[in-house]
C-alpha positions as CSV (number, residue, x, y, z in Angstrom):
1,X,189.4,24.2,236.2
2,X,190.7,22.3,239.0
3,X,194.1,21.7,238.4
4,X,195.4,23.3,241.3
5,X,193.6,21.4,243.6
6,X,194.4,18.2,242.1
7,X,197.9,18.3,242.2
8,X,197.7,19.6,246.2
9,X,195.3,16.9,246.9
10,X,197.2,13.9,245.2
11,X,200.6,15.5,246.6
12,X,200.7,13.6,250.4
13,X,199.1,10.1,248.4
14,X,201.3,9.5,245.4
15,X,205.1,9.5,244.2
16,X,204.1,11.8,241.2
17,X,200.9,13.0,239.7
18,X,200.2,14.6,235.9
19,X,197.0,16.1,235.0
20,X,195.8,17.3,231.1
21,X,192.6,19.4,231.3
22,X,191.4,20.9,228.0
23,X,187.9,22.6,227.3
24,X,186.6,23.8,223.6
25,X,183.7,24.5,222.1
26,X,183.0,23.7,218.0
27,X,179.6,25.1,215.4
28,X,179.3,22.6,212.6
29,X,176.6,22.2,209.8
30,X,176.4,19.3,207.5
31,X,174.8,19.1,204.2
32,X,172.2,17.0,202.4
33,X,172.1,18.0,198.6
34,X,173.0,21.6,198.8
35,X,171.1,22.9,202.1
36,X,172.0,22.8,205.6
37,X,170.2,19.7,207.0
38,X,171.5,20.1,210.8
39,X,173.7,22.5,212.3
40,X,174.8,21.6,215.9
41,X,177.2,23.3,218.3
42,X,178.8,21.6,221.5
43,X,180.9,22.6,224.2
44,X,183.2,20.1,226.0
45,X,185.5,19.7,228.7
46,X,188.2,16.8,229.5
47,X,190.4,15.8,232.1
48,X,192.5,13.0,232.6
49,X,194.6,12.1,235.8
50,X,197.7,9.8,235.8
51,X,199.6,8.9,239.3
52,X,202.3,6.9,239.9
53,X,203.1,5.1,243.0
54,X,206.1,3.0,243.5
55,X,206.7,2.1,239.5
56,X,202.6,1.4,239.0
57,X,201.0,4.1,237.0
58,X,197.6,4.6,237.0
59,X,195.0,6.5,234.9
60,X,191.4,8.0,235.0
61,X,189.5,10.5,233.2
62,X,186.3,12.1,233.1
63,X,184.2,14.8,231.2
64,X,182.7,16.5,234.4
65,X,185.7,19.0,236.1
66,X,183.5,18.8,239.4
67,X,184.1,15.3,240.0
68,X,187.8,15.5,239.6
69,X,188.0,13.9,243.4
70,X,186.5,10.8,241.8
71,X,188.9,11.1,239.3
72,X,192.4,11.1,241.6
73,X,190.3,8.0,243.5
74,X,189.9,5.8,240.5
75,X,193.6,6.8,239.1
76,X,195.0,5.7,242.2
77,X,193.0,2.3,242.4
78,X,193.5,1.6,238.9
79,X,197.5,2.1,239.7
80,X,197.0,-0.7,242.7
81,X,196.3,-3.1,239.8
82,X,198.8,-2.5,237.1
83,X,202.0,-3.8,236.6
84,X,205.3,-2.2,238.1
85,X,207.3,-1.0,235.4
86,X,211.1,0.7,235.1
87,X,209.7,4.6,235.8
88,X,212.4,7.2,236.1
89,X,210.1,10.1,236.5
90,X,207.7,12.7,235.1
91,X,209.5,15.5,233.3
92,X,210.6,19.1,234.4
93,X,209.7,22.4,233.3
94,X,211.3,23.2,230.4
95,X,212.3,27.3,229.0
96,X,209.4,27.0,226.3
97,X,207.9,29.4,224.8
98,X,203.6,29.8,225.6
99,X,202.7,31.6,222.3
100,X,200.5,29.2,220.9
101,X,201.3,27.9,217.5
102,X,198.3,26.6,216.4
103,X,195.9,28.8,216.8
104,X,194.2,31.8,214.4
105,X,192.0,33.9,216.8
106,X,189.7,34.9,213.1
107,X,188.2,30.9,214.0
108,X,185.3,31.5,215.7
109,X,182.7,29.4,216.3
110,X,180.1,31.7,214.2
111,X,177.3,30.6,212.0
112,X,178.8,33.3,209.5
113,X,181.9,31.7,209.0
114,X,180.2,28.3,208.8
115,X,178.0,29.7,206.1
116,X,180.6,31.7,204.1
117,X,182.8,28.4,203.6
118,X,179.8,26.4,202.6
119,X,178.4,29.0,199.8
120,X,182.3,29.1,198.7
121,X,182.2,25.3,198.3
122,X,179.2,25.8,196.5
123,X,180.3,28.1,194.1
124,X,183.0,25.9,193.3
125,X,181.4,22.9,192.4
126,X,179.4,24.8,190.2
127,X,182.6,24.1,187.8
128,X,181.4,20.6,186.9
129,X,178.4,18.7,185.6
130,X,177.4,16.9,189.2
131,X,174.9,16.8,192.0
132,X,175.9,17.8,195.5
133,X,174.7,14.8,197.9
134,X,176.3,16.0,200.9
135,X,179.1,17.4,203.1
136,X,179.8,19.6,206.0
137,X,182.0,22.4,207.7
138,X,183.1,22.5,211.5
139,X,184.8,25.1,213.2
140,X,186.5,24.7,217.3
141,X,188.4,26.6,219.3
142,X,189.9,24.7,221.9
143,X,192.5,25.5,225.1
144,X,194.6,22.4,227.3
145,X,196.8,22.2,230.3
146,X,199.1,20.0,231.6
147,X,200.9,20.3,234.8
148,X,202.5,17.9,237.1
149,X,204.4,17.4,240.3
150,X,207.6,18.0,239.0
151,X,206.7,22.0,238.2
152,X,205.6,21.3,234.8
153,X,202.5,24.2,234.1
154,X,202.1,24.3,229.9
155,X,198.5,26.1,228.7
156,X,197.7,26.6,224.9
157,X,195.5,27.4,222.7
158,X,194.2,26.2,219.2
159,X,191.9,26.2,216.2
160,X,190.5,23.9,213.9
161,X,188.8,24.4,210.4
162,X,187.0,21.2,208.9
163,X,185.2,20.6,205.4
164,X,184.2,18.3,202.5
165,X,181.9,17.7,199.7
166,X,180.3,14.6,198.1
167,X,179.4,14.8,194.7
168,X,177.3,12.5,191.9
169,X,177.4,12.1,188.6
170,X,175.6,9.4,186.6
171,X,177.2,6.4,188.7
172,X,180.5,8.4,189.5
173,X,181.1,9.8,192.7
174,X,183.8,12.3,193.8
175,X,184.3,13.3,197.4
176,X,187.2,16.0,198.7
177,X,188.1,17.6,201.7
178,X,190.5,20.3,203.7
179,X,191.2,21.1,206.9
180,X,193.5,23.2,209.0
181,X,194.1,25.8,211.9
182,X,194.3,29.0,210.2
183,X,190.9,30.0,208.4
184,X,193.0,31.8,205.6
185,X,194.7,27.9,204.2
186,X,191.9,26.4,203.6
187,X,190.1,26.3,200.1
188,X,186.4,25.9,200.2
189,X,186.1,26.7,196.1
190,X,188.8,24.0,195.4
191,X,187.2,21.6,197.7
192,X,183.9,22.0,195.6
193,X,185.5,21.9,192.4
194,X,187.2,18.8,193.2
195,X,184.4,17.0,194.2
196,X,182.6,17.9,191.3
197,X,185.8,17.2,189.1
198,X,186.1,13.4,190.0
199,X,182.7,13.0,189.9
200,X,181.9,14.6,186.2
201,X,185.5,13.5,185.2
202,X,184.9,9.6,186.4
203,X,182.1,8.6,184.3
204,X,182.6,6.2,181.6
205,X,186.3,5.2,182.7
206,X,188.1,2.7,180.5
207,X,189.5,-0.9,181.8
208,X,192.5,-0.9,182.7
209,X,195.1,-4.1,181.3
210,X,196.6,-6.2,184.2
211,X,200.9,-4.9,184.0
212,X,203.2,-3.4,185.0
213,X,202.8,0.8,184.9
214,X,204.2,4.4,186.2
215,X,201.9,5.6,189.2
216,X,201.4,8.9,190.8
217,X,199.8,8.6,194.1
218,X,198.5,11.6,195.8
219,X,198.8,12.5,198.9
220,X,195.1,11.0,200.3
221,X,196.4,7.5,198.5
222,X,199.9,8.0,200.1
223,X,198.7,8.9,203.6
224,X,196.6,5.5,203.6
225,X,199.3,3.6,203.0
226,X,201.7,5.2,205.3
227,X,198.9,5.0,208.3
228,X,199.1,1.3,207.5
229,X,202.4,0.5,207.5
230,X,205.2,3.2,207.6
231,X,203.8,5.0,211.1
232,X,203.3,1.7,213.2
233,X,207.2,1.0,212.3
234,X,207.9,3.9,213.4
235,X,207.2,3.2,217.4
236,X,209.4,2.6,219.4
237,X,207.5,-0.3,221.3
238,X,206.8,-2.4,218.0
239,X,210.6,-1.9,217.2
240,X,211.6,-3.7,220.7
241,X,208.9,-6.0,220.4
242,X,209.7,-7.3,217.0
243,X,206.4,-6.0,215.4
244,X,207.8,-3.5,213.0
245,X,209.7,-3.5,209.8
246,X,211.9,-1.3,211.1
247,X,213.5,-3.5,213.8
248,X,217.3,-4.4,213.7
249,X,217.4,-2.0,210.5
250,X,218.4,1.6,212.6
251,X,221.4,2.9,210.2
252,X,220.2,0.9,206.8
253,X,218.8,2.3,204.1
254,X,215.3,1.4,203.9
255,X,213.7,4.0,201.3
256,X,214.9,5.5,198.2
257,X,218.6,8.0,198.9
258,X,216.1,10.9,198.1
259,X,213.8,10.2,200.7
260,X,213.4,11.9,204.1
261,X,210.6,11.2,206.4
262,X,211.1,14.2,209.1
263,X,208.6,14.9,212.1
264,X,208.7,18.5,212.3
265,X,206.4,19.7,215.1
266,X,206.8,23.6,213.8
267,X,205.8,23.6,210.3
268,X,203.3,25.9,210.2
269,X,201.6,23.6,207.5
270,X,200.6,21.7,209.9
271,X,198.1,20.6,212.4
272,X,200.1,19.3,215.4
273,X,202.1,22.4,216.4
274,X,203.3,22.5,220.1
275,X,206.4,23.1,221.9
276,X,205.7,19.9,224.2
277,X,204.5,16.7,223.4
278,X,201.1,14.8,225.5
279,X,203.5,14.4,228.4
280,X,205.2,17.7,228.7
281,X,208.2,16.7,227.2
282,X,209.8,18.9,225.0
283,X,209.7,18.4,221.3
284,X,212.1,18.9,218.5
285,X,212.4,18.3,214.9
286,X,213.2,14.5,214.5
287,X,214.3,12.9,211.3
288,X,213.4,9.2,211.3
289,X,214.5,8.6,207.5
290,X,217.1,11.0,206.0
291,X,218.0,10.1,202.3
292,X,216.6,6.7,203.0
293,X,218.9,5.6,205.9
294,X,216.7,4.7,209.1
295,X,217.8,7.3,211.9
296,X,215.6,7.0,214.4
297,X,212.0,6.2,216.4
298,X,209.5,7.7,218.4
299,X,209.3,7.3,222.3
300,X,206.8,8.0,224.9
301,X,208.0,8.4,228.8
302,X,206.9,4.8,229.2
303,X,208.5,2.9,226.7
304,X,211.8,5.2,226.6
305,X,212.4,4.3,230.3
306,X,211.3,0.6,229.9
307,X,213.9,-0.6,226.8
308,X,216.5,2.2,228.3
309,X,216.3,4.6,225.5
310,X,215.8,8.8,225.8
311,X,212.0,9.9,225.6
312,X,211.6,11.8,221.9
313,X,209.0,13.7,222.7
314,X,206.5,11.9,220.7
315,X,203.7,11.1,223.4
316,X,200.3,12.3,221.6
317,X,196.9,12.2,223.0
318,X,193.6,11.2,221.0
319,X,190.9,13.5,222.2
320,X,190.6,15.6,225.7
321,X,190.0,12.7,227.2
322,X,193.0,10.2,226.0
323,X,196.0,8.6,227.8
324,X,198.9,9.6,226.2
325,X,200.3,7.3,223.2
326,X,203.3,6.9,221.3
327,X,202.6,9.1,217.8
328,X,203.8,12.1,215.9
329,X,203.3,15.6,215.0
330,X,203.9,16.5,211.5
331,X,205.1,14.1,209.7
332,X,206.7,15.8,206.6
333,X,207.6,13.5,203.8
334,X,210.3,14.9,200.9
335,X,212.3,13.6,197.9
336,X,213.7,15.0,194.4
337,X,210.8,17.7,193.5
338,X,209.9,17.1,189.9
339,X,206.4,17.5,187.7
340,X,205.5,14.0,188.8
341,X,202.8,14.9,186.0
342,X,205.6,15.3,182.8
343,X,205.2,11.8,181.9
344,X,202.6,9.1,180.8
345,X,201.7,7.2,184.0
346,X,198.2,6.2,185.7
347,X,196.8,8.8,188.7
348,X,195.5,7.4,192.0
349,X,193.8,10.0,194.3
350,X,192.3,7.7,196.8
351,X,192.9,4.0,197.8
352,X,190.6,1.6,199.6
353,X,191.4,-1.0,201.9
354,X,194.7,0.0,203.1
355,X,193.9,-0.5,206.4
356,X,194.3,-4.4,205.4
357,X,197.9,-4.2,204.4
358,X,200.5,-6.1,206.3
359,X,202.5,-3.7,208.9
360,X,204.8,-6.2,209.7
361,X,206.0,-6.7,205.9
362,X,204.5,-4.0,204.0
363,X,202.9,-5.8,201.7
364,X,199.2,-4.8,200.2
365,X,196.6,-5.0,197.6
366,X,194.0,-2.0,197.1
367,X,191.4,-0.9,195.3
368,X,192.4,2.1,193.6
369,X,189.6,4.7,193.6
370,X,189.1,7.6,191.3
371,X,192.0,6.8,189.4
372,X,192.8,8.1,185.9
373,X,195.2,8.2,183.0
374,X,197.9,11.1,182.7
375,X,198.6,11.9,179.4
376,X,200.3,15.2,178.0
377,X,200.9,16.4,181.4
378,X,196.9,16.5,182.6
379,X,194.6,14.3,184.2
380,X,192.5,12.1,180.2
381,X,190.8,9.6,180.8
382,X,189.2,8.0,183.7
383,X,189.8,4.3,184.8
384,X,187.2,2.1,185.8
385,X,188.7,0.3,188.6
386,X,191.6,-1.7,189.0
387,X,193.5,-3.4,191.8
388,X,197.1,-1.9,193.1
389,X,199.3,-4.7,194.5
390,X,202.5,-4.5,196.2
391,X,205.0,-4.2,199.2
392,X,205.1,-0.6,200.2
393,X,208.8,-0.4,202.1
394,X,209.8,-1.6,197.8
395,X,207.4,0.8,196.6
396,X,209.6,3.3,198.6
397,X,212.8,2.4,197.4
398,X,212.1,2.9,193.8
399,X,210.6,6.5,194.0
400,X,211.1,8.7,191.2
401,X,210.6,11.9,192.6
402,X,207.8,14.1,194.6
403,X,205.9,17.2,193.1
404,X,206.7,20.7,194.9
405,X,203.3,21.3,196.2
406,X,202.1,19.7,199.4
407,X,198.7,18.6,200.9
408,X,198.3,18.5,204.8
409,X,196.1,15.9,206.3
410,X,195.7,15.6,210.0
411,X,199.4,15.1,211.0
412,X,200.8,14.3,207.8
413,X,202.1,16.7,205.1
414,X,202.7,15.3,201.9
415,X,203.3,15.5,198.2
416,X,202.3,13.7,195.6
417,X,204.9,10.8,195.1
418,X,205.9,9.2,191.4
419,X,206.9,5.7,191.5
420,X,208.0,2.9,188.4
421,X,207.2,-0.5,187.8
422,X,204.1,-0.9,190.0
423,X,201.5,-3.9,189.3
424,X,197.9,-3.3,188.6
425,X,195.5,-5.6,187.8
């Protein structure tokens, strides 16, 4: 890698350089019915340069490390066209620790592991009526830098465990997944017997009464809803430009007293764990909602400096090859535990078409997807369809409580939440 070199050679033509280099390689298979249609395996490299000159920040990247000259050359053009902005500097090295906390050196990228996972996903959707009609396992290991003219020189290392299963039964369909970066959490036999579940379990679902009912969304319903709406409020740029929710509200209560929304980037749970964020800045545990009073928002270098506020340490990076981004790491969501499953209510485990819900108000209208009736404690009987309606930021204030058990999903670790008086039609 050439990071060295770049950082020498940019050192006499700009006021500060940053470079992120990360390399990996990843085995994957995916599944038609229950046999390995394609297995591929890729190697990768990425780097991306970022100068800035007299307030104007440029950017380039490229996949090939040999051509990092052509790189620095387009970075620094590209900062000859952008806008000056209020830039007080790249950070400083920081006392962090280098043990990587992401990373589980039994994830290799070995056709054995790949084939154990699948024939335990197998054997778990054995438990259920219903035809396999696809799926898939991947496995990378992965290593990044970043280093910059101010002394900054961060490496790491991680690991990354992928899987699913689609299932079909008569006309019902049931699909799960699990990922993470420690082999030993994730559960190939309950991904199978999931899938197999909603699609044996789905069949024959009842119509469901337009009203007014209890809901228990799990965390894949939840985590649409919040990607939607609750994240993008969460920047610090759509605050001070009037796009979020959230704006003029720091200090209210905006959720339920019992809920916390906490970015923790060291919960072991989850899949963003690093001592410094896409920038080098160091990160800490950040509580944006605590018992539903609004605390704060997350800051990249960029916007931090431009509306005069301190970087949070929340710059993330999509990729080897992405500019950095305002984001989060693991986003932990809690209330009051309870068996969100005690009482009558209807059960949601997926949603579709969140992505069309309103981030500016919160309001939305889904289709809810594999969704059944709770009764005596346990998943009865399946509902046909049905169409959830709402505002999520009210859905939020009237939450009833959360179950104990959590479910991690990218860089979001969640429960399964209980709310009241919800509309479906």
């Amino acid at each position: 890698m050439s990071v060295d070199k770049i950082l020498k050679a940019a050192e006499s033509r700009v006021d500060e350089v940053e470079v992120c280099a990360g390399s990996g390689h990843s085995l994957s298979a995916d599944l038609k019915r229950r046999q390995i249609e394609i297995g591929s395996k890729a190697d990768g490299n990425g780097l991306v340069i970022r100068v800035i000159i007299d307030g104007q920040i440029g950017i380039s990247s490229t996949d090939n490390d040999a051509a990092w000259e052509q790189c620095l050359n387009a970075a620094i053009a590209s900062a000859r066209f952008s806008d000056r902005v209020d830039w007080k500097g790249l950070p400083g090295p920081a006392e962090l620790s280098m043990k990587p906390l992401a990373f589980d050196p039994a994830v290799k990228a070995h056709p054995e592991i790949i084939k154990d996972i699948i024939t335990r996903m197998l054997e778990g959707a054995d438990a259920w009526q219903a035809e396999v009609t696809g799926g898939g396992v991947s496995v990378s290991e992965s290593s990044h830098i970043i280093a910059n003219s101010s002394g900054i020189w961060y490496e790491t290392k991680s690991t990354h465990v992928s899987l699913s299963l689609e299932m079909i039964a008569g006309q019902s369909t049931g699909f799960e997944f699990d990922s993470a970066w420690r082999l030993s959490d994730v559960k190939p036999e309950h991904v199978g017997e999931q899938a197999a579940f909603f699609a044996a379990r789905g069949q024959d679902g009842d119509e469901i009464k337009t009203g007014t009912y209890d809901i228990v969304l799990s965390p894949v319903a939840l985590s649409h809803l919040l990607d939607a709406t609750v994240i993008p409020a969460l920047s610090g740029r759509n605050v001070h430009t009037g796009r979020s929710f959230f704006a003029e509200k720091k200090g209210q209560q905006v959720m339920d007293s019992s809920v916390s929304l906490i970015d923790d980037p060291f919960d072991f749970r989850g899949l963003g764990n690093c001592p410094w964020d896409g920038e080098g800045v160091e990160v800490k545990k950040t509580p944006f909602i605590e018992q539903g009073i609004l605390s704060s928002f997350a800051y990249d270098l960029k916007t931090a400096y431009r509306y005069g506020e301190k970087p949070t340490g929340h710059a993330v990076r999509s990729g080897m090859g992405g500019s950095p981004g305002i984001g989060h790491h693991n986003l932990v969501l809690t209330a009051d535990p309870m068996d969100v499953m005690s009482k009558d209510a209807v059960y949601v485990h997926d949603l579709i078409g969140a992505h069309t819900a309103n981030p500016m108000s919160g309001d939305f209208s889904v289709e809810l997807s594999c969704p059944f009736h709770i009764n005596g404690g346990a998943l009865d009987r399946p509902i046909r369809t049905g169409m959830l309606s709402g505002n999520v930021f009210d859905l939020l204030s009237n939450v009833e409580g959360c179950s104990t058990d959590t479910r991690t999903m990218g860089s979001l670790i969640l429960p399964s939440v209980r709310f009241s008086g919800v509309s479906i039609v």
